[in-house]
N, C-alpha and C positions, 0 to 999 in steps of 0.2 A: 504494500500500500504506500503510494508515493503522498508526501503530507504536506502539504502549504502553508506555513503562517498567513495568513491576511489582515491587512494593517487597512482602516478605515481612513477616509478625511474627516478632518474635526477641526483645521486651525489652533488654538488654544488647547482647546480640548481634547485632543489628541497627547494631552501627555498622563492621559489617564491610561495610553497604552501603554507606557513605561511602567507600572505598576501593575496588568495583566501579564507582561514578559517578565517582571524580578518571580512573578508566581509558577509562571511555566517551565522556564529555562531549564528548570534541573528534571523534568517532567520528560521532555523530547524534543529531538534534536529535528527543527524543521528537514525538508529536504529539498524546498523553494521556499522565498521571500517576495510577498507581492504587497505594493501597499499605493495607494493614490493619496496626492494630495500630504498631508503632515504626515500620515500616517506610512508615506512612499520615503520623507525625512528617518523615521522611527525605525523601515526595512532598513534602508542603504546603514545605517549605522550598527543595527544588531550584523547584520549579515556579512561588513569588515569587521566584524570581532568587538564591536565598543563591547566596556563592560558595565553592570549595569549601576556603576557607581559614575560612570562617566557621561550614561545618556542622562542620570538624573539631575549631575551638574550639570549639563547643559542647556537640561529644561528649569533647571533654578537660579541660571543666572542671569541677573535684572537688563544684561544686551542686548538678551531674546524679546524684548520689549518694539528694540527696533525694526523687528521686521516688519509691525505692524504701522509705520509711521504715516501720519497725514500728510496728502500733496495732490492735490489737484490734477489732473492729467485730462488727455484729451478720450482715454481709457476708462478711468475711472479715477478715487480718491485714495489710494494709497502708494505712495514713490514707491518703485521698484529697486531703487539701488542697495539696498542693505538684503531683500530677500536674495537679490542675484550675489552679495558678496557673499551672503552665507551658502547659498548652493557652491560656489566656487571654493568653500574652504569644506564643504564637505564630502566634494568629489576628490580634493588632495588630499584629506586627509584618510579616508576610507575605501577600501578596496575590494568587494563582497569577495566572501571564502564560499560561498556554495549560489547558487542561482536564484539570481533578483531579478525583478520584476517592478514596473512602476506604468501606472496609466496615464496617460493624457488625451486633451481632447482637441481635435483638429478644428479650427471654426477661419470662414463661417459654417463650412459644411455639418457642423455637430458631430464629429466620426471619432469615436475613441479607438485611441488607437493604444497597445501593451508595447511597449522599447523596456528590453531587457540586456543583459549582460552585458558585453562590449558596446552594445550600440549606446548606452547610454552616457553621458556628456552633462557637463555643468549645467546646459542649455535645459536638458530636459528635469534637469532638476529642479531648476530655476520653475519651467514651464507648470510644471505637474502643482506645484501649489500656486499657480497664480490665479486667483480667486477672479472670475467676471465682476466688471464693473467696478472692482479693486483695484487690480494690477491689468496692466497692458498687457498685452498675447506677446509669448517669444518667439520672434521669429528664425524657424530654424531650417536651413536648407530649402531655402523658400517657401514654406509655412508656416501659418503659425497657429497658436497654438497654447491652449488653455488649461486650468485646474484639472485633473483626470476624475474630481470627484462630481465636476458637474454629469455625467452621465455613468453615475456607480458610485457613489461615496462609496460601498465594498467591496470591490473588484475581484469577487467572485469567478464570474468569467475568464477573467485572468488567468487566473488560479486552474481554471482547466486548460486553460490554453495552453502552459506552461506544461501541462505532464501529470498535475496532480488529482488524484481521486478521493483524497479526503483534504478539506480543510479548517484550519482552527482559526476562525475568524474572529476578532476584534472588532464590532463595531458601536462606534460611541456615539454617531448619530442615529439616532433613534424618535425625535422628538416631531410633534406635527411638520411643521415647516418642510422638515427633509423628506419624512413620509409624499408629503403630498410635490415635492418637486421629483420621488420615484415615479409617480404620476405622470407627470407631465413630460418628464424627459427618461422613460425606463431605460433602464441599462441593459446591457444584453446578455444572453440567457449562456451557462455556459452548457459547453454541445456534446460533450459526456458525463454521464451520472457523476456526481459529486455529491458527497457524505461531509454534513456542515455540523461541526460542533460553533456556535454560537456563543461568544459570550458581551455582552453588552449593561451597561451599568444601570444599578440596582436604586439608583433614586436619582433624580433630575440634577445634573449638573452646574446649571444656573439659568439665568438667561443670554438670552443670542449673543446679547453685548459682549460675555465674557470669554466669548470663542474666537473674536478681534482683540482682546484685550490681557495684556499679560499682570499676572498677578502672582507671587509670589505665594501667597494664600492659598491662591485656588490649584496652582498647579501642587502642592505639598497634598493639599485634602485630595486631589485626584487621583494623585499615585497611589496616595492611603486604599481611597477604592478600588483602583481597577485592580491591587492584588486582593482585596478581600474578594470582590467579585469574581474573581479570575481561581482565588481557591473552592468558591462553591460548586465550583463547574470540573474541577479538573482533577475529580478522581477515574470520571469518565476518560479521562484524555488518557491511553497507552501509546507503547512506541506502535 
């Protein structure tokens, strides 16, 4: 049985998957890494080996504030240059040891597209969290190119696309808003059976605001939950 971690988009909240992975890691050893959106940040780093004392400084320290900074654009309201330095220091600095996975979405055509292993590049780093109406599309190889979660915050699909038949998904959006944008823009189906262990958090996270907005507070109480969450679920989870 080939097993796929899958990592959610959540912005902010996405570092509620850091504390689902300090609960799983010693549990099973993925055999893919697929993740859109922050939660495609949370793959590329467990997958080079970060450890999990290093993804949670990184999600505690008060710099991660800047990705979300205000700036007017003809795109949308958040400057892009500190999201793209940090994609750029986390493709030098990380280098997946087994098979990652991240989604992005092609527009204007709306076409999600999976870029995996070698193909992927600061750019689509960069791209894969760049939120519509926030951040400007990256253009890469002459397209361009959006958040992977507008069309999957859980990139499920993926996850088959890649080879695997079971996955242990993380997803932290869960709330109306996303529900009803699975509505309008579904994601696509993946195209052989796939065995979903689920895990997703056990009381409302906050409000919307605090998935743009970094907090020192919120992401400590997040990590708190996603491993308590993440142990209610994972006696189910063998290799």
């Amino acid at each position: 049985m080939a097993t796929a971690l899958v990592l959610s988009a959540g912005g902010m909240y996405a570092a509620w998957e850091v504390g689902v992975w300090k609960a799983l890691r010693g549990r099973f050893q993925p055999d893919f890494i697929v993740g859109a959106s922050a939660g495609a940040w949370n793959g590329w780093a467990i997958a080079g080996g970060c450890s999990i004392e290093e993804l949670t400084e990184a999600w505690m320290d008060p710099a991660t504030a800047g990705i979300m900074r205000r700036g007017l654009h003809r795109s949308g309201i958040l400057r892009p240059d500190v999201l793209h330095q940090k994609a750029r220091e986390l493709f030098a600095r990380y280098h997946p040891r087994i098979p990652f996975g991240l989604t992005v979405v092609e527009v204007p055509r709306l076409r999600p597209r999976l870029v995996r292993d070698s193909e992927i590049t600061w750019e689509f780093l960069a791209a894969t969290c760049s939120i519509p109406l926030c951040f400007p599309p990256v253009r890469i190889g002459g397209r361009k190119y959006v958040d992977g979660g507008l069309m999957g915050a859980l990139p499920l699909w993926a996850a088959g696309e890649m080879g695997a038949t079971r996955a242990i998904a993380a997803n932290v959006l869960t709330t109306l808003p996303f529900r009803a944008l699975r509505r309008v823009l579904p994601p696509p189906r993946p195209k052989g059976p796939l065995e979903v262990v689920r895990i997703e958090p056990s009381i409302r996270l906050g409000p919307l605001r605090d998935a743009v907005r970094w907090s020192r507070d919120n992401v400590e109480r997040w990590i708190e939950l996603g491993e308590r969450d993440a142990n209610r679920v994972a006696k189910s989870i063998t290799m």
